[in-house]
N, C-alpha and C positions, 0 to 999 in steps of 0.2 A: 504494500500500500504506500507506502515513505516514496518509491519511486515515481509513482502515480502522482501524488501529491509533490514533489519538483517540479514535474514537467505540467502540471497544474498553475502552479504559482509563475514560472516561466511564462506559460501564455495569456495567465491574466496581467504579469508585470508588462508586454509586451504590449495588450490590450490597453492597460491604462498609459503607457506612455505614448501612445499614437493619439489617444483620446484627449488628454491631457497636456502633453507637450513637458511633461515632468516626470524624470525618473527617481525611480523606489531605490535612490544607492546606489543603482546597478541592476542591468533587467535580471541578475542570477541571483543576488541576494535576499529576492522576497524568497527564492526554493530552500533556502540553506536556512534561514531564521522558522520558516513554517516548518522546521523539523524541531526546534528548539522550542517550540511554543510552550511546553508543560515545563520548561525552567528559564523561568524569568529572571535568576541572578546574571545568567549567562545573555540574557539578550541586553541587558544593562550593563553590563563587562563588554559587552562587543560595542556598546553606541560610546561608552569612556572611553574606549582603546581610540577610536574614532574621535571623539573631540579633539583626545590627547593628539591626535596625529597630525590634526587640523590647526591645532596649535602651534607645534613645533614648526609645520609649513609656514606660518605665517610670521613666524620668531626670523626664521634663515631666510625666507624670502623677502626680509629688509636687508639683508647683505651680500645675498647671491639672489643673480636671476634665474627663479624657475618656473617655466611654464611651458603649455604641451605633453609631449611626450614624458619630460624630467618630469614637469611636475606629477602625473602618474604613475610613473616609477617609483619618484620619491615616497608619496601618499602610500603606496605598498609595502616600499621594503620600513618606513619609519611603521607604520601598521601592526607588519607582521611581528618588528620588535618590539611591539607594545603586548602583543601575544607569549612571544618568549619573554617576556620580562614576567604576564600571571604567571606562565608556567614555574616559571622556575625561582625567581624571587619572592615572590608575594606568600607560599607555604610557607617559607621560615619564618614570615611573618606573623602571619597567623593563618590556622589551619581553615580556615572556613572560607577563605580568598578563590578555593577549588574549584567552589558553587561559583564564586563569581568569574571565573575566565571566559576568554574572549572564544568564540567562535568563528573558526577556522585562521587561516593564516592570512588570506587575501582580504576576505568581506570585511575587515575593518577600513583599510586603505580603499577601499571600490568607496563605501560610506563618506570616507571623508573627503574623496574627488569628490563626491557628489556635494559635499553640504559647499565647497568652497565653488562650486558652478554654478549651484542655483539656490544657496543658501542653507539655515541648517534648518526652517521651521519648516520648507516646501518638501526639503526631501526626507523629515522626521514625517511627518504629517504623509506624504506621498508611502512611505514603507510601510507605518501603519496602514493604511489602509490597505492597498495590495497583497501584503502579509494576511491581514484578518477576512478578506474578498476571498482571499483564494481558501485559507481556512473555511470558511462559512460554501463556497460552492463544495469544497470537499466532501465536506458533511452531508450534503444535502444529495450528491452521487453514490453518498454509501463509503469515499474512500479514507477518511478521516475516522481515525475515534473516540 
């Protein structure tokens, strides 16, 4: 069913970006958060990893110039270290940091392209929605549980 429900949230993320002219993060990220829907620590670890990412782009992008393809990259590889850094720092911290890590390696950095291209309230408000559309048609096809 998990696979049904990716390629699910794919074609509503795709649906609403044609429709709307705003994307959810990235059209693959509504497939990847609609897996994580029953842990909410972890979808709030992924949108931090994300601020944080957006952050740091905007700290070096007063001293270097990055935009395009860099700044894409950058938005990734700073992302995915925001990932390795729950994984691996944040337990010796304290133990309950586990619940809260990010998901996947990429979809933080896709997120925080997204909030620095059309903001962070249209693509917070666009993933919700996309994410709980496609949750909510899931349901209703039987493929969700």
């Amino acid at each position: 069913m998990e696979l049904e429900m990716v390629f699910l949230a794919l074609i509503v993320s795709l649906l609403f970006a044609g429709a709307t002219g705003f994307s959810p993060g990235g059209l693959i990220v509504p497939s990847y958060l609609i897996l994580f829907l029953n842990q909410p620590t972890r979808l709030a670890g992924t949108l931090v990893a994300a601020l944080l990412t957006l952050i740091c782009y905007r700290i070096l992008s007063q001293y270097v110039i990055i935009f395009g393809r860099r700044m894409f990259v950058f938005m990734v590889l700073v992302g995915s270290l925001w990932a390795y850094v729950w994984i691996q720092l944040f337990p010796m911290v304290h133990p309950a940091a586990l619940e809260f890590r990010v998901i996947g390696w990429v979809v933080p950095g896709l997120i925080a392209n997204n909030f620095e291209k059309q903001g962070i309230l249209p693509t917070t408000g666009s993933l919700v929605t996309v994410t709980i559309a496609a949750y909510l048609v899931g349901r209703m096809l039987g493929l969700a549980a």
